[in-house]
ZAVEX-144053 format. One record per residue (C-alpha): residue in one letter; x, z, y; residue number from 1. Coordinates in steps of 0.001 Angstrom, whole numbers, m for minus. Layout:
! ZAVEX-144053
<"A",<X,Z,Y>,NUM>
...
! end
This chain:
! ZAVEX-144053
<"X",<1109,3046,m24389>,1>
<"X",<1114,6531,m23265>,2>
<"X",<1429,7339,m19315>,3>
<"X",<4198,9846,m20567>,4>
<"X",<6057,6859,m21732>,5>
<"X",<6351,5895,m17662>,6>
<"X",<7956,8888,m16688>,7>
<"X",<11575,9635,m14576>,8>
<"X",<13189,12095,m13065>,9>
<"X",<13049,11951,m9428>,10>
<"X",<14635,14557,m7124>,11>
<"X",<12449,15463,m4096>,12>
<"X",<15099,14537,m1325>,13>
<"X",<14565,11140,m3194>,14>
<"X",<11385,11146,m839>,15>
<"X",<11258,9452,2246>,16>
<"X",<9209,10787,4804>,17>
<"X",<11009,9436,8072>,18>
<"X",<11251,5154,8679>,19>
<"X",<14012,3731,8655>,20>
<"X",<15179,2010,11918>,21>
<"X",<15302,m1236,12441>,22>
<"X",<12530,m1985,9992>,23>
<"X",<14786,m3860,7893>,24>
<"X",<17450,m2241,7429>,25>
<"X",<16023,m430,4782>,26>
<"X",<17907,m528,1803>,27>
<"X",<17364,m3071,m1197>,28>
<"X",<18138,m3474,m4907>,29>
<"X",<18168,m7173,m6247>,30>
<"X",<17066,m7366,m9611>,31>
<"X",<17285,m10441,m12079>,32>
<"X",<15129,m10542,m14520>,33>
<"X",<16964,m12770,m16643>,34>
<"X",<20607,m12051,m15872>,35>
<"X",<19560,m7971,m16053>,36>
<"X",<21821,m7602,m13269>,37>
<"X",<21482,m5413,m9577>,38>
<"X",<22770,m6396,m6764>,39>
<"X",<22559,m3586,m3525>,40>
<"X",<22018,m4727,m311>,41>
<"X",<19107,m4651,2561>,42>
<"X",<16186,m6273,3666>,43>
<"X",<17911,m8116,6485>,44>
<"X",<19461,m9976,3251>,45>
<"X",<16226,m11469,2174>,46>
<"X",<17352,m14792,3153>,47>
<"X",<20051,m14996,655>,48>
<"X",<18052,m14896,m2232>,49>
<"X",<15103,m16565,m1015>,50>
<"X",<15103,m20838,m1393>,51>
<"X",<13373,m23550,678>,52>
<"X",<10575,m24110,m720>,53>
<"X",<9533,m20987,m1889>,54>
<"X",<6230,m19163,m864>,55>
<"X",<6337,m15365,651>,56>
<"X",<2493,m14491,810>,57>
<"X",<1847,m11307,2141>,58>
<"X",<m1290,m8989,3168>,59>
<"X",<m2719,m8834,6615>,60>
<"X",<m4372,m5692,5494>,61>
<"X",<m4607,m3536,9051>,62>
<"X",<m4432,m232,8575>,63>
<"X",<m7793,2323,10369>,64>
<"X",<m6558,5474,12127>,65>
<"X",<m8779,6977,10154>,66>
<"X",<m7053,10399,9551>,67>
<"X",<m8885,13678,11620>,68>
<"X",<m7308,17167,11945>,69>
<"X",<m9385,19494,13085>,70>
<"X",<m10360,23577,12914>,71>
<"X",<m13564,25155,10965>,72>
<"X",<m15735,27687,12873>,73>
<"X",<m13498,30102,11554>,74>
<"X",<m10830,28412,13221>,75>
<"X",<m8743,27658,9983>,76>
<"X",<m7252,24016,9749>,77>
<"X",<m9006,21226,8357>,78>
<"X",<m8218,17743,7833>,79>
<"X",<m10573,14492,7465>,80>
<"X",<m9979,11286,5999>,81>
<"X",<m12454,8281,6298>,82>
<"X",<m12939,6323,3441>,83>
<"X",<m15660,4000,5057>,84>
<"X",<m17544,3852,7832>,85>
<"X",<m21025,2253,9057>,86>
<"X",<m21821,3356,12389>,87>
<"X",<m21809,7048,12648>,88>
<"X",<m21960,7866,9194>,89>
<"X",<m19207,7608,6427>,90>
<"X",<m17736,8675,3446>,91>
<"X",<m14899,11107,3898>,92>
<"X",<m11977,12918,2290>,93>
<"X",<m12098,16447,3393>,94>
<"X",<m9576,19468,3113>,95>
<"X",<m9590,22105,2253>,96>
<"X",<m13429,21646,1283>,97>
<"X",<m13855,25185,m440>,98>
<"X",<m16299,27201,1482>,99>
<"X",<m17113,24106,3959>,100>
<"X",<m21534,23871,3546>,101>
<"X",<m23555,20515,4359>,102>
<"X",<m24224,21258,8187>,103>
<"X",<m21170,23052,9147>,104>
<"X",<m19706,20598,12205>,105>
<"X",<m16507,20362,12442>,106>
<"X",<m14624,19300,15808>,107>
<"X",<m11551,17105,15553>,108>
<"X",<m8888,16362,17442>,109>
<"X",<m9755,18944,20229>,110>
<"X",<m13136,18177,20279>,111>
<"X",<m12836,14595,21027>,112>
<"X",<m14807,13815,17660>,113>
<"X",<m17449,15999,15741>,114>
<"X",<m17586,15553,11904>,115>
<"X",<m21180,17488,10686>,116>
<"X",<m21265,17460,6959>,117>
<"X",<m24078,15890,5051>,118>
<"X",<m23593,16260,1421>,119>
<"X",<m20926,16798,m1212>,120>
<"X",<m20251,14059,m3164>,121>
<"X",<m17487,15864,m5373>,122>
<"X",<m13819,15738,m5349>,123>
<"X",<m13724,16834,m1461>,124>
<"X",<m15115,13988,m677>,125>
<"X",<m18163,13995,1756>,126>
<"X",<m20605,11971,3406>,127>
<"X",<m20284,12942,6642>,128>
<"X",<m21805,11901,10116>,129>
<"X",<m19536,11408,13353>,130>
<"X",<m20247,11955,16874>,131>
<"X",<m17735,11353,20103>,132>
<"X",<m17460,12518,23334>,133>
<"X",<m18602,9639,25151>,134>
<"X",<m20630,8274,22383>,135>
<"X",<m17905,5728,21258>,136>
<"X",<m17628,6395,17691>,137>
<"X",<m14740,3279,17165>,138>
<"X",<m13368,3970,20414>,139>
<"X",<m12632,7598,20014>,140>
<"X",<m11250,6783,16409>,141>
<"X",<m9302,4422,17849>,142>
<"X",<m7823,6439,20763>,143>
<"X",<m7209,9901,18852>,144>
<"X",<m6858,8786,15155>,145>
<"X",<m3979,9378,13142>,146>
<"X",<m2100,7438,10472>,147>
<"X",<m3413,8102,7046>,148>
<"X",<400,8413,5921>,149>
<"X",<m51,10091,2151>,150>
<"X",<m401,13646,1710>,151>
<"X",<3454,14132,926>,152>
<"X",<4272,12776,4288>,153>
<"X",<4559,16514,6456>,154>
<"X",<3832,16797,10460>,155>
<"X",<3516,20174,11873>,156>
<"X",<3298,18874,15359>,157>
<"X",<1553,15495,17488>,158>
<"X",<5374,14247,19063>,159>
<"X",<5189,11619,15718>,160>
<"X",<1259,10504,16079>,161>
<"X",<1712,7204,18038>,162>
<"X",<5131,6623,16428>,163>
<"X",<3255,6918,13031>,164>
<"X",<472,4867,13821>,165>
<"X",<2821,2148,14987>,166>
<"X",<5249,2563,12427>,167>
<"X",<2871,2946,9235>,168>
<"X",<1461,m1140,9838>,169>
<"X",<3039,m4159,9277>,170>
<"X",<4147,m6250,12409>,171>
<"X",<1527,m9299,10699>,172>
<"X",<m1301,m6523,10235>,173>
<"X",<m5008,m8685,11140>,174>
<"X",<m7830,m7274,9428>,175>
<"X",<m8824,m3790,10099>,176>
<"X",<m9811,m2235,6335>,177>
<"X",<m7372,m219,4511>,178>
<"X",<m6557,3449,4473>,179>
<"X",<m3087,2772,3462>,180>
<"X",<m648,615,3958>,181>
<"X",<796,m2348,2165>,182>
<"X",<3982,m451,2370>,183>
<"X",<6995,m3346,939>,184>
<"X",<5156,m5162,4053>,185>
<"X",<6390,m2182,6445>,186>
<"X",<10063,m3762,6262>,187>
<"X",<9714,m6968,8139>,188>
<"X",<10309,m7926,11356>,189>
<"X",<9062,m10720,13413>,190>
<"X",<12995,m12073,13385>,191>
<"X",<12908,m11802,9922>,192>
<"X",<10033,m13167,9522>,193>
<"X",<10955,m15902,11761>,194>
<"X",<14465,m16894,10100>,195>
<"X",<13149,m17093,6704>,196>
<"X",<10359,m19561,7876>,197>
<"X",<13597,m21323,9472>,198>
<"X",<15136,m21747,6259>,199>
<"X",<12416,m23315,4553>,200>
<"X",<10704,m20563,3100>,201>
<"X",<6675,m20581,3661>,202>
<"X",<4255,m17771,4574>,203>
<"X",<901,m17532,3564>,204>
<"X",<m1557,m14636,3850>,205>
<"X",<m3776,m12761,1506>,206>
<"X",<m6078,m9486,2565>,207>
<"X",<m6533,m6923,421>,208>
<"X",<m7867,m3452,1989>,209>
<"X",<m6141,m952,22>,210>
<"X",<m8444,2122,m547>,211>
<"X",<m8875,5490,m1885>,212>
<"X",<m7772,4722,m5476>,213>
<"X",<m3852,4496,m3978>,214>
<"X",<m4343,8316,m4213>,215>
<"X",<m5616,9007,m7528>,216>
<"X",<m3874,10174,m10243>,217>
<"X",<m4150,7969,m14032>,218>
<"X",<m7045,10853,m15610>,219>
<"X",<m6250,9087,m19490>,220>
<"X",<m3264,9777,m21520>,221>
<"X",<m3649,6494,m23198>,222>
<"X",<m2464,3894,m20329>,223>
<"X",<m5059,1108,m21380>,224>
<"X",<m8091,3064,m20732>,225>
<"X",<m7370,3714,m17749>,226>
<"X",<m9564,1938,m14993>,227>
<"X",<m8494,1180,m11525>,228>
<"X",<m10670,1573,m8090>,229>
<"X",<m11887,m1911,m7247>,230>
<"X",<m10835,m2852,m3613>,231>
<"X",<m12230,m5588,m965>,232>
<"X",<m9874,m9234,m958>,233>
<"X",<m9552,m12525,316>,234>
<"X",<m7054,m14915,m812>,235>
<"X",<m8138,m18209,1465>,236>
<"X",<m8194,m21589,1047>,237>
<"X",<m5077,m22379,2830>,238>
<"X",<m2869,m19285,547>,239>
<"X",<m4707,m21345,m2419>,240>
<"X",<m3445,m24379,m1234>,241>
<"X",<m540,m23000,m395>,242>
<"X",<409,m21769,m3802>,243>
<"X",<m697,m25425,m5113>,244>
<"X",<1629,m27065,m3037>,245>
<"X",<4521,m24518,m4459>,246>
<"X",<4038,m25509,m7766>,247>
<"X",<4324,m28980,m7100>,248>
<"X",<7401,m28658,m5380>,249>
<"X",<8883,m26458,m7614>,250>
<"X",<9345,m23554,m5096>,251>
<"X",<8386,m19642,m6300>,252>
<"X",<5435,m17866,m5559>,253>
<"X",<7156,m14384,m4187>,254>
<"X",<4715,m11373,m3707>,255>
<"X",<5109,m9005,m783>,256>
<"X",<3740,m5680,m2617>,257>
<"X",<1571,m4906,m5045>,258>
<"X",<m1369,m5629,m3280>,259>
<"X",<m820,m8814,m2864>,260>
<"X",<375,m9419,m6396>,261>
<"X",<m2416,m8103,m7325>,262>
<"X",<m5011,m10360,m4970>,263>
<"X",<m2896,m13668,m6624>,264>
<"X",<m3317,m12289,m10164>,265>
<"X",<m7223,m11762,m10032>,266>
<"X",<m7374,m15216,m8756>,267>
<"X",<m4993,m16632,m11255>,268>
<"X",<m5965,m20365,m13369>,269>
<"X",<m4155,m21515,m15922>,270>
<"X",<m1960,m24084,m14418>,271>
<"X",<m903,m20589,m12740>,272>
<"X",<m2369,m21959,m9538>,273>
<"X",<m5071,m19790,m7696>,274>
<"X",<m8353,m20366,m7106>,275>
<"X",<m9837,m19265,m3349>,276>
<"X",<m12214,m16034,m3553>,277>
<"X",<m13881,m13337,m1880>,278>
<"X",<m14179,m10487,m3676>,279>
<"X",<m13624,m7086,m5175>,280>
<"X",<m10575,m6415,m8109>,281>
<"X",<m9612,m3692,m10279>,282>
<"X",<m7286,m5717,m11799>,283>
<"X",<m4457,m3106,m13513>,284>
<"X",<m1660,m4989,m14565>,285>
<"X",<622,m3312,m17009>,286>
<"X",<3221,m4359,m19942>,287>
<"X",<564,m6557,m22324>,288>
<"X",<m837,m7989,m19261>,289>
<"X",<443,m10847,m18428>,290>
<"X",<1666,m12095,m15242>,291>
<"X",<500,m15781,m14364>,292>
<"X",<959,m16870,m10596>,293>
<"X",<3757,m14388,m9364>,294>
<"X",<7413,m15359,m9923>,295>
<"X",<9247,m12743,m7789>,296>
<"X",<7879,m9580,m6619>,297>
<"X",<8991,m7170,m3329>,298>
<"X",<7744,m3913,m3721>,299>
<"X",<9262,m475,m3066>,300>
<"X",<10030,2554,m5048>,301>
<"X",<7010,4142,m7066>,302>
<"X",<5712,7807,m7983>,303>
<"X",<6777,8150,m11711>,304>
<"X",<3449,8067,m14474>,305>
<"X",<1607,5832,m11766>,306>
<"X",<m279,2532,m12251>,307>
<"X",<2342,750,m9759>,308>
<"X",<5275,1193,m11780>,309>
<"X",<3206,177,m14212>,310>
<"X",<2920,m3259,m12487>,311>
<"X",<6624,m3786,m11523>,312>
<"X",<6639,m3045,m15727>,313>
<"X",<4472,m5687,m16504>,314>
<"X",<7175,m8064,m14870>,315>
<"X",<10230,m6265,m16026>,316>
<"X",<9688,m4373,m19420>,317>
<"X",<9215,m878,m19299>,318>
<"X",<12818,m316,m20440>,319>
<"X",<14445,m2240,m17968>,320>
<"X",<12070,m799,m15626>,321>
<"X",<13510,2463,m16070>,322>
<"X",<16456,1499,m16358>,323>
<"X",<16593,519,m12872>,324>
<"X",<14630,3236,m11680>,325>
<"X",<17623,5533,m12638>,326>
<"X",<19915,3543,m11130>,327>
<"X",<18434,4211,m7783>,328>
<"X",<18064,7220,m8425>,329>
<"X",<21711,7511,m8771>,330>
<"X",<22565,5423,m5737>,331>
<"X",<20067,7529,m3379>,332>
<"X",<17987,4818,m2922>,333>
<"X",<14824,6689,m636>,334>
<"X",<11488,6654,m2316>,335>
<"X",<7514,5952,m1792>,336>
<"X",<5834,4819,1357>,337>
<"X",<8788,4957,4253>,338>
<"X",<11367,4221,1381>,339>
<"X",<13695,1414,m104>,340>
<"X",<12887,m2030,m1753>,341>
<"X",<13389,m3582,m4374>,342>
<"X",<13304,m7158,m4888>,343>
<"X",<12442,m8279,m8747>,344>
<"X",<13946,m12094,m9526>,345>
! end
């Protein structure tokens, strides 16, 4: 298959880059699989096409306010992004890195950070070493860190930081890791949450810490070669036995997201159970890959040519796929990160 062959037209006030409020009442298309029908509604609707029995699992994934805006000694702007961190030192996305030099220090968010660069490891990204006023590396991050929304995502001022910060994890976020978020996981609500588990419907966890790769572009014109970033998971005993006890009863297993779709997948067996691991994945699930454990997928609108559509193709068809994609087009359903949903039966 050819990346080209995963392309749409998407108009740029398609693009979210504002919540929307209540969490979920965010928009959402209902798509069957087998019927090739759509049904519009919202989030808040979950419950109607969710059964007792089934299993939501979803990623605890928390989100580091790892993003740094700064000024260089020539007092142009500058923005960093940490990738990792051990102590004082870490890996780093910095920009713009033309004419930045290994030494030059860099002070963040006025001052209350220092970033002094150590060497260029390519791509703007650096390895970098951090110092805070006070000496608290994690508690400066902490206090003065941004969201790491995506680059398309525009704030010219502070008045959204804490608003972001709160806005861009999900309400179940637990393990600090990622440096973006789950984002189909942004629509709950602890009501929601709370009236599906009402009607029968069982939650069960998975982690996976989504990393750099959610920003890079496919480099291959030939969809198969391409190969994805591997990223940190745990799917636990308890999701594995979880997911055992689904198929037993007959109940789906529904993924919230990609991520966790794709933490289920890498641990799929063939009695399309999962098996509890600890691990890394690169797992890049496409149309020829099949899909073994997931039976119903939440997820939200995706950047055409990218390896996520790819996924929601690998359950739909390509066609179809696309097919729905331009339907929501059409309806102005909002795209990427703060968008829509869609809900794939």
């Amino acid at each position: 298959m050819q990346v080209s062959d995963f392309d749409f037209q998407l108009p740029p006030d398609r693009i979210a880059d504002r919540p929307v409020e209540p969490r979920d009442h965010a928009r959402l298309l209902v798509h069957d699989r087998r019927m090739r029908t759509n049904e519009h509604c919202h989030v808040f609707d979950l419950p109607r096409f969710l059964c007792p029995g089934d299993l939501l699992v979803l990623n605890d994934t928390r989100v580091q306010p790892w993003r740094l805006r700064g000024r260089r000694a020539t007092g142009g702007a500058v923005e960093c992004l940490l990738l990792r961190r051990e102590g004082p030192r870490a890996e780093a996305f910095v920009k713009p890195s033309k004419k930045l030099r290994a030494g030059d220090r860099l002070p963040m968010e006025d001052g209350a950070i220092e970033v002094r660069l150590l060497q260029a490891l390519g791509g703007g990204r650096w390895a970098v070493e951090l110092e805070a006023r006070g000496g608290d590396v994690a508690a400066a991050l902490e206090r003065v860190g941004r969201a790491p929304l995506p680059p398309y995502i525009e704030r010219t001022g502070d008045e959204d930081v804490e608003r972001d910060r709160e806005r861009y994890q999900t309400v179940y976020a637990r393990v600090p890791g990622a440096v973006a978020a789950p984002t189909a996981g942004l629509h709950f609500t602890p009501a929601l949450l709370a009236r599906l588990e009402a009607d029968g419907v069982q939650l069960a966890y998975v982690t996976l810490h989504v990393g750099e790769g959610t920003f890079a572009p496919l480099r291959t014109e030939v969809v198969e070669e391409h190969r994805m970033h591997a990223e940190a998971f745990d799917l636990p005993p308890a999701t594995a036995a979880a997911v055992a006890a689904t198929r037993r009863r007959g109940g789906r297993v529904v993924a919230v997201g990609t991520t966790s779709c794709r933490v289920l997948e890498s641990c799929a067996q063939d009695d399309r159970t999962v098996r509890a691991t600890q691990g890394e994945t690169d797992l890049f699930l496409h149309p020829g890959r099949p899909v073994r454990v997931v039976d119903a997928l939440l997820t939200n609108f995706h950047l055409p040519r990218s390896t996520l559509l790819m996924l929601v193709a690998a359950l739909v068809g390509r066609e179809q796929t696309l097919a729905v994609y331009q339907e929501a087009v059409a309806r102005h359903y909002r795209f990427f990160s703060f968008g829509d949903a869609m809900l794939v039966l």
